[in-house]
C-alpha positions in Angstrom: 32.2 -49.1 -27.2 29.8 -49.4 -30.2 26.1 -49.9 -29.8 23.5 -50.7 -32.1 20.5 -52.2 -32.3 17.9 -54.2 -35.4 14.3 -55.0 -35.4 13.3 -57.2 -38.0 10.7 -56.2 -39.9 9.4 -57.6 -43.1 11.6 -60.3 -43.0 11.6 -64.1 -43.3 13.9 -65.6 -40.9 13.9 -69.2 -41.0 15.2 -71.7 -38.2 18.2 -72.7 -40.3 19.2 -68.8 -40.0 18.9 -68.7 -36.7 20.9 -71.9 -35.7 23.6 -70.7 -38.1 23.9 -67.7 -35.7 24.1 -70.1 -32.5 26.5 -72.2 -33.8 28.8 -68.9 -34.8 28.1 -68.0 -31.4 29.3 -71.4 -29.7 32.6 -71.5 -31.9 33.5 -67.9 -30.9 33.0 -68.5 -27.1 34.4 -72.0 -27.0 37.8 -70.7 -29.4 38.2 -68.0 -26.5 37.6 -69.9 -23.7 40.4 -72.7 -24.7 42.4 -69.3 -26.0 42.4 -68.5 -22.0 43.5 -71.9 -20.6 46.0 -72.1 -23.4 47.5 -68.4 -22.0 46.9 -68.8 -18.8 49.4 -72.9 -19.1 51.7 -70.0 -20.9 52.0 -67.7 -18.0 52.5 -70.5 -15.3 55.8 -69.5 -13.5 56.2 -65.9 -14.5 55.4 -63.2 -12.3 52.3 -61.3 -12.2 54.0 -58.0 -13.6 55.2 -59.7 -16.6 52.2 -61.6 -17.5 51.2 -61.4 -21.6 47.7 -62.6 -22.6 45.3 -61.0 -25.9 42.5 -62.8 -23.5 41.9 -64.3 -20.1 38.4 -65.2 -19.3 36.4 -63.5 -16.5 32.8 -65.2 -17.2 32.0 -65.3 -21.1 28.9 -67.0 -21.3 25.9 -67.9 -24.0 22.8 -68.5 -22.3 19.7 -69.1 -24.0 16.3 -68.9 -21.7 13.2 -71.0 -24.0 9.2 -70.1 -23.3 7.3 -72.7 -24.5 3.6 -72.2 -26.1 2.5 -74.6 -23.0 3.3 -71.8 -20.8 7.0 -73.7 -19.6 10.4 -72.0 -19.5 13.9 -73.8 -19.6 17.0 -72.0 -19.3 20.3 -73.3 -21.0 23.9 -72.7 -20.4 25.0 -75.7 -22.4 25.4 -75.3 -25.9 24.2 -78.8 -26.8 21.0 -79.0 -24.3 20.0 -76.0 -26.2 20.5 -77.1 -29.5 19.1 -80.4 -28.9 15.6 -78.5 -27.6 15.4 -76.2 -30.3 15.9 -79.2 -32.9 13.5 -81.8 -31.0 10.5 -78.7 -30.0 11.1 -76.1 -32.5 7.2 -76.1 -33.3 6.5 -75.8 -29.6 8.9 -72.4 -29.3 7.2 -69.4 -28.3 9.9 -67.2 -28.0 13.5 -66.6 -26.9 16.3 -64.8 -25.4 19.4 -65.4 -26.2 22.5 -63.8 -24.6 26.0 -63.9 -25.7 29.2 -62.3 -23.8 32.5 -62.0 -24.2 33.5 -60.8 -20.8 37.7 -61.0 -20.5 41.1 -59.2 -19.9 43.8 -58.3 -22.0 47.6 -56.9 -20.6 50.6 -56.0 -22.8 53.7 -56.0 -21.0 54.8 -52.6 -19.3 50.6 -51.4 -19.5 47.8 -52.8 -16.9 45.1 -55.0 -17.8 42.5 -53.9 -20.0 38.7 -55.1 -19.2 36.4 -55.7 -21.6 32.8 -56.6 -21.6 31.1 -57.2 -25.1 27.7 -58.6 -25.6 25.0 -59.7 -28.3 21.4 -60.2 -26.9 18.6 -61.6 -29.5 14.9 -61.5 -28.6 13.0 -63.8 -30.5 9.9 -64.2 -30.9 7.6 -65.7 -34.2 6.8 -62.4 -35.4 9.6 -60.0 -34.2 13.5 -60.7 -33.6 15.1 -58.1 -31.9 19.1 -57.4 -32.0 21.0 -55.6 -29.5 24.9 -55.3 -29.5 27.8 -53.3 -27.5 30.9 -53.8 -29.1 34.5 -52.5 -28.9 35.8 -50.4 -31.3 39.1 -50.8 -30.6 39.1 -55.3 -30.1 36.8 -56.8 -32.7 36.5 -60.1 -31.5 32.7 -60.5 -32.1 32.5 -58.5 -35.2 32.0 -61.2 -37.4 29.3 -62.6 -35.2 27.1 -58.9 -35.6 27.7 -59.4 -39.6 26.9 -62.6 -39.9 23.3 -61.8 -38.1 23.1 -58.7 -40.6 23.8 -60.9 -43.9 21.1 -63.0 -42.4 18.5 -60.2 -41.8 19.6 -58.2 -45.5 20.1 -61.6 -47.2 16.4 -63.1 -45.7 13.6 -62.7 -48.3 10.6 -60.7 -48.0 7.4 -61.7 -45.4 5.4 -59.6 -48.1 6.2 -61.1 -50.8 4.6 -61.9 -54.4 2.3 -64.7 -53.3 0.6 -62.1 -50.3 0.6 -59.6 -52.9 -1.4 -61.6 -55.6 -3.4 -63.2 -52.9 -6.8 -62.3 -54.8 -6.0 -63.1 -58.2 -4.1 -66.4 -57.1 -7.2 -66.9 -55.1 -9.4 -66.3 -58.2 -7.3 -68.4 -60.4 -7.2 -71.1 -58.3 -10.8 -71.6 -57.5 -12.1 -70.7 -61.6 -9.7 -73.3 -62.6 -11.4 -76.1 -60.0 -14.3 -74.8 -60.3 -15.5 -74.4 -64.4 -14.9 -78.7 -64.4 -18.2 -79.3 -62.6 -19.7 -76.1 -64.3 -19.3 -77.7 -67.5 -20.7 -81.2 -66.2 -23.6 -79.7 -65.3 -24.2 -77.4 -67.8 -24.2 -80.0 -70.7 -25.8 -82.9 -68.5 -28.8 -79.7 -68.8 -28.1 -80.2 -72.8 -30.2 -83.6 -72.1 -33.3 -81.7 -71.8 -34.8 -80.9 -75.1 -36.0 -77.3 -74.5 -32.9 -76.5 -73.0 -30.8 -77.2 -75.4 -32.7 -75.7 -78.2 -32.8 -72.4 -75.7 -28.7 -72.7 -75.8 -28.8 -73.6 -79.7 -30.0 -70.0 -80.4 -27.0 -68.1 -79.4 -23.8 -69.3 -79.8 -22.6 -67.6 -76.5 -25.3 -68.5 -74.2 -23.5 -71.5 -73.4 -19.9 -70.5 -72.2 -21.6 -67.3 -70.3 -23.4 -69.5 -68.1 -20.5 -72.4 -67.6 -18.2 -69.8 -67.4 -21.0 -67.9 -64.4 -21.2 -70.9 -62.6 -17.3 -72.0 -62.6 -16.5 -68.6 -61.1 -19.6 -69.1 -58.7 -18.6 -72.7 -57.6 -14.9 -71.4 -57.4 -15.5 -68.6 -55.3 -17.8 -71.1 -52.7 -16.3 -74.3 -53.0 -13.0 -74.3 -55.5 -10.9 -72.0 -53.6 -11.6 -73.3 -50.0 -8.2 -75.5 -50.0 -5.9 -72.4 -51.1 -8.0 -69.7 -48.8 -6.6 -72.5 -45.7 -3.4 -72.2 -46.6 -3.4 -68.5 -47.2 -5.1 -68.3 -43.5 -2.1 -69.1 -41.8 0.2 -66.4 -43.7 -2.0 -63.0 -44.6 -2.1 -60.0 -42.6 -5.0 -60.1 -40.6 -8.2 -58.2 -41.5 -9.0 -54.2 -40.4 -12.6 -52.7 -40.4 -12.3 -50.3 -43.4 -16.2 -48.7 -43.3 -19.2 -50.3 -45.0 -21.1 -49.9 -48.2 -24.8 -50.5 -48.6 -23.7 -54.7 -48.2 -22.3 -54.2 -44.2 -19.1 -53.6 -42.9 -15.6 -53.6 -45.4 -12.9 -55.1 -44.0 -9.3 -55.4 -45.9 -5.7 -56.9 -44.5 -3.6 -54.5 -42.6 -0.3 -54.3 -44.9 1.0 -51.6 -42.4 1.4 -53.3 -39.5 2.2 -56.6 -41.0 5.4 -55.4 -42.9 6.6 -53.4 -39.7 6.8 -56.9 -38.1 9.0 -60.1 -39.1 8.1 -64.0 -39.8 10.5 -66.1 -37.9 10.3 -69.7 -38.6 9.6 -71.3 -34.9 6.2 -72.4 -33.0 3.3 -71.7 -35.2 5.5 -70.8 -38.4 7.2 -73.7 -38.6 5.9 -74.3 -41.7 5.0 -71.0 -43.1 7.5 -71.3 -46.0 6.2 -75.1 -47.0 2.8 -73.0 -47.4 4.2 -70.8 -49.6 5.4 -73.2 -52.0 2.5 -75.4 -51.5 0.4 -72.0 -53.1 2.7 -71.3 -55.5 2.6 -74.6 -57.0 -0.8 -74.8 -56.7 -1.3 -72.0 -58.8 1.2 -72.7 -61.8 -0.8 -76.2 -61.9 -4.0 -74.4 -62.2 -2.7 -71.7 -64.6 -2.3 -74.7 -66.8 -5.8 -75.9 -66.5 -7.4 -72.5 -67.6 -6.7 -72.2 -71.1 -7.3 -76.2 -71.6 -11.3 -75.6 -69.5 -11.7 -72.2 -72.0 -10.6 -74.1 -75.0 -13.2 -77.1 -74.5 -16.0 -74.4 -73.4 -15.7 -73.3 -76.8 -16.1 -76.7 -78.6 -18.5 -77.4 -76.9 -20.3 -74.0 -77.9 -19.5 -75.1 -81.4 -20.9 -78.6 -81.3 -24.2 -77.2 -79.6 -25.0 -75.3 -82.5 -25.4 -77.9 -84.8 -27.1 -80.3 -82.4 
């Protein structure tokens, strides 16, 4: 027999992975299981000693046992009650455990029967996926099951990936961008005021300093509360990491996040929709930057001959 075992870890595995695997799984046991009624019609009438069959099924089964995050538990043996679930509820899934065997006989004629038990058990839950297999390595009937479930796991992309890696400067970007349009409003609406304006007259770069102050102030308070939501849901959580003459530092724990997995189920349903929704928000903003500096510095240029 061959035995291995996989842990995800800093992977993204998303529900469409996953029911690829079931549905591999299904076809494999339901070819097998009409494989064994098909041979067993075929040896109807000859006697035992004589008998031929590459498989006659003694119990292969996929079972799939379903906690819910409302503390319920269903246990399927059908194929399309499970599947049916996991479609309907796939945002209420806390975990899973999923079993697969292939337990069966095989005889040649003039040798005895051959037993053979093979098995793929998947422990799922939405930050881990565990793998274990026992495989023959002489009958490779499930083969293609174990390297379809490795393409899945090499192929997935990263849970640390560029968008939890630039969280700051996205962050940054993000909330300057949103907020240097009402640092500009206010600024100039203070241009009204006679002394004020002749106080920004006398230096041409008194006037995008203090916009400029005041966009990344409002962007750091109120600009990048939308974008710090999102990111909420997906960034490693915080770790005390000392203090400074301010209080206590805390930074996100890379370490343990990479060591686990993101699996698309319960509360990650929609992890990967919040990825996108970042990354587009910052391309948009990107754009707004240059356009924001670019009218700071007219309007720099106009003051001084105001």
């Amino acid at each position: 027999m061959y035995n291995d075992s996989i842990k995800v870890a800093n992977k993204i595995i998303t529900a469409e992975d996953l029911e690829e695997i079931f549905v591999k799984m299904n076809e494999k046991l339901l070819y097998y299981q009409n494989l064994s009624v098909k041979e067993e019609a075929r040896n109807q009438g000859i006697e035992s000693y004589n008998r031929v069959f590459s498989y006659k099924d003694r119990g292969s089964n996929l079972k799939v046992t379903v906690n819910f995050h409302d503390n319920t538990t269903i246990k399927f043996d059908r194929y399309d009650e499970f599947i049916t679930i996991f479609h309907q509820r796939l945002e209420e899934i806390k975990d899973m455990f999923v079993v697969f065997c292939l337990n069966y006989e095989t005889r040649e004629l003039g040798r005895g029967t051959t037993w053979e038990n093979q098995h793929i058990y998947l422990w799922i839950y939405e930050n881990q996926m565990n793998i274990d297999v026992s495989l023959s390595s002489t009958d490779h009937k499930m083969d293609d099951v174990y390297e379809l479930i490795k393409t899945k796991i090499l192929n997935a992309p990263e849970k640390y990936d560029r968008t939890i890696k630039r969280k700051s400067r996205i962050i940054m970007t993000v909330g300057f961008a949103i907020g240097i349009i009402p640092a500009i409003v206010f600024v100039t609406l203070l241009l009204l005021v006679k002394e004020i304006r002749l106080f920004f007259s006398s230096t041409i770069i008194l006037y995008p300093i203090c916009t400029t102050l005041l966009g990344l102030g409002l962007g750091t308070t109120i600009g990048s509360v939308q974008i710090s939501s999102l990111y909420s849901k997906i960034s490693p959580r915080k770790v005390y990491a000392g203090h400074n003459d301010k209080g206590s530092i805390y930074k996100d724990d890379i370490e343990e996040f990479t060591k686990k997995g993101e699996i698309l189920i319960g509360r990650n349903v929609d992890n990967l929709e919040i990825r996108n929704q970042i990354e587009k928000m910052n391309q948009k903003y990107k754009k707004w930057i240059p356009i924001e500096l670019g009218l700071i510095l007219i309007l720099s240029i106009i003051l001084l001959f105001v």
